[in-house]
Structures are given as structure tokens and as C-alpha cells.
N, C-alpha and C positions, 0 to 999 in steps of 0.2 A: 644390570638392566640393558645396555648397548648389545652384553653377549647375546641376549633372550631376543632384543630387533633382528640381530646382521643372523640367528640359525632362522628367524622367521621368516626374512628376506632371500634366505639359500633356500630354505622348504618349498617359498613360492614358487620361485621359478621349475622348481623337479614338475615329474607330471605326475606325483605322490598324490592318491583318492587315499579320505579316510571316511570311510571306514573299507579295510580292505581286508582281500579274502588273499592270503597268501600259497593257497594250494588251487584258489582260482572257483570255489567252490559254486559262487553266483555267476556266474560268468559262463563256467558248463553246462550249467545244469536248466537257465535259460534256453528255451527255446529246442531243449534239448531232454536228456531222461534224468529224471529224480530217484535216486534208489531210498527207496524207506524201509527200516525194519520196522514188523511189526510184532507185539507181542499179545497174544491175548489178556482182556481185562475188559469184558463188557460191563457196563455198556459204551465204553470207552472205544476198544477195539475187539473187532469178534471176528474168528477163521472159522468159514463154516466148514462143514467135513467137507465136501467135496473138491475133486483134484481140477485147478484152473479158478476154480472161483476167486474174485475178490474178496479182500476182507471188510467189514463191514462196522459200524461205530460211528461215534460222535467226532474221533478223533478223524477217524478215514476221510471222511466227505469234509473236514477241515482242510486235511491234504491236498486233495484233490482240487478243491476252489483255489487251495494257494498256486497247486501245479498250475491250473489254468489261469489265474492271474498271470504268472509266466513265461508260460505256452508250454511248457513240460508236460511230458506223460512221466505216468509212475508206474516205477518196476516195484513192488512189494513182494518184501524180501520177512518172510513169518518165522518166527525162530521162539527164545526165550529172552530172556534182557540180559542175561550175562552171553551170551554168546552175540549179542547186537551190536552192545555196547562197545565187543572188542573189535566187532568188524568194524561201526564207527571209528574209532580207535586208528584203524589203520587203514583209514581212508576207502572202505571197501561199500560204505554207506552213507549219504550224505544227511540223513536225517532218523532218529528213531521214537517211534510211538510206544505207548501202551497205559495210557492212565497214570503215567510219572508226575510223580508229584514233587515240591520244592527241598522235601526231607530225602530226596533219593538219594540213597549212596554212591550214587554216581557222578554227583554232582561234582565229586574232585576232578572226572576223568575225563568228562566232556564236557561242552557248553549248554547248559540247561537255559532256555526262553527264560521271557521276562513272564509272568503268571498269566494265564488268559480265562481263567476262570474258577471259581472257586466254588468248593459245596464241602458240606459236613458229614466227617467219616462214622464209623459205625460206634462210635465211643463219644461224639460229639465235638469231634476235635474240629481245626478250618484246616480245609486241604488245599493249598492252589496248586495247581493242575500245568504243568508245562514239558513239552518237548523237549527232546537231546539232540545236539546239531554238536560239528567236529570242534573240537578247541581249536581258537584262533581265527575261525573263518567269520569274521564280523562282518563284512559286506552281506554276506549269505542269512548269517543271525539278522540282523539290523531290516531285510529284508522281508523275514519269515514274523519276526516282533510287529512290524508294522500291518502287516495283513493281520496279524493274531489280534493287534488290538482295536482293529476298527469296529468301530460297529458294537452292537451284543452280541458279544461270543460269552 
């Protein structure tokens, strides 16, 4: 029990924030550009044809209020999910959409949100509904969670 006081009283004094982003993820991305992949999955996310548009969804305009809770613009980056997932993956995306849900197989590889919404698949199944952010960047998660849950979303 003494050990567990004198590392709590070393921990004090550091200038150790938890919940922290160790690649600095919220820290950049404040005030600064959001890179999000997106994938199609309307009415979640949807690429319209044309070249320069944004993409458009329930999850987009999600995005976007979080950016600007922030002051971030967002670079939207449209691809498929396995090729998102790996640019997340290596730091090349700070955030990826597309109607992901909690059974995603991806959930080993990067940091899937806390559920922000839920509705029933085409078989009657419960779906909750959440985003992919980089593994380890908790500050950034913790950030994006707490905008995702305010309110009815």
C-alpha cells in the first residue's frame, strides 16, 4: 500500500495528462486539419460522383460539428475500409467513417468509439454504430466520445 502512495506522489508531481494521446493526435489536429477516411455506406456516408465534392451522410455532418467544436477543417480522404483502416493504422488518417459498427473486424486494429447510436440491421439484429480513431490516442478518443455522446445522436 505505501508503494501504491510514494508512485502516486511521483506521478503527481510529472506533468503526466491522462488521458493522453502519445502521437499528439488532439493536440494537432485542434485548431488545425482533421484527415478522415471515408467510405461509402449511405445513408451513413455517401461520395457523390462528382470530382471535389464532399461527401455527404449522417456520419459526415457528425464530423464536421465535431471539427468545428475544435476549429478543425476536414481533409476527407474516400477510399474502401481496408485500405483506410491501414492508412489509420499508420498514422496517415486521424479518424475513419463509414457505418462501422461494434462487430467490425477491425476492431482488433484500431480504436473503435464508444457506440453512438444504434438501429436494427436487415435481419433484425441491434447494430451500434461507431467510428475508428488510431490505437492509443485516448486524449483524441475521449475527445471525439464526448462530442458523440452529448445530446441525441
Amino acid at each position: 500500500m505505501a508503494g501504491a502512495a510514494v508512485l502516486l506522489l511521483a506521478l503527481g508531481g510529472c506533468s503526466v495528462t491522462i488521458p493522453t494521446d502519445p502521437d499528439g493526435t488532439l493536440d494537432r489536429v485542434t485548431g488545425g486539419m482533421l484527415r478522415v477516411g471515408v467510405s461509402p455506406n449511405p445513408p451513413w456516408t455517401d461520395l457523390p460522383g462528382g470530382t471535389g465534392e464532399d461527401p455527404e451522410g449522417t456520419e459526415v455532418r457528425l464530423v464536421e460539428d465535431f471539427a468545428q467544436s475544435i476549429q478543425a477543417q476536414v481533409e476527407w480522404v474516400p477510399g474502401g475500409e481496408e485500405d483506410l483502416i491501414g492508412r489509420l493504422e499508420r498514422g496517415e488518417l486521424d479518424l475513419v467513417i463509414g457505418g462501422l459498427t461494434a462487430r467490425s473486424p477491425w476492431a482488433e486494429k484500431v480504436a473503435m468509439t464508444y457506440r453512438y447510436a444504434e438501429t436494427t440491421g436487415p435481419e433484425g439484429e441491434k447494430q451500434l454504430h461507431v467510428m475508428a480513431a488510431p490505437m492509443g490516442e485516448n486524449a483524441f478518443l475521449v475527445e471525439l466520445e464526448r462530442f458523440l455522446l452529448e445530446g441525441d445522436r
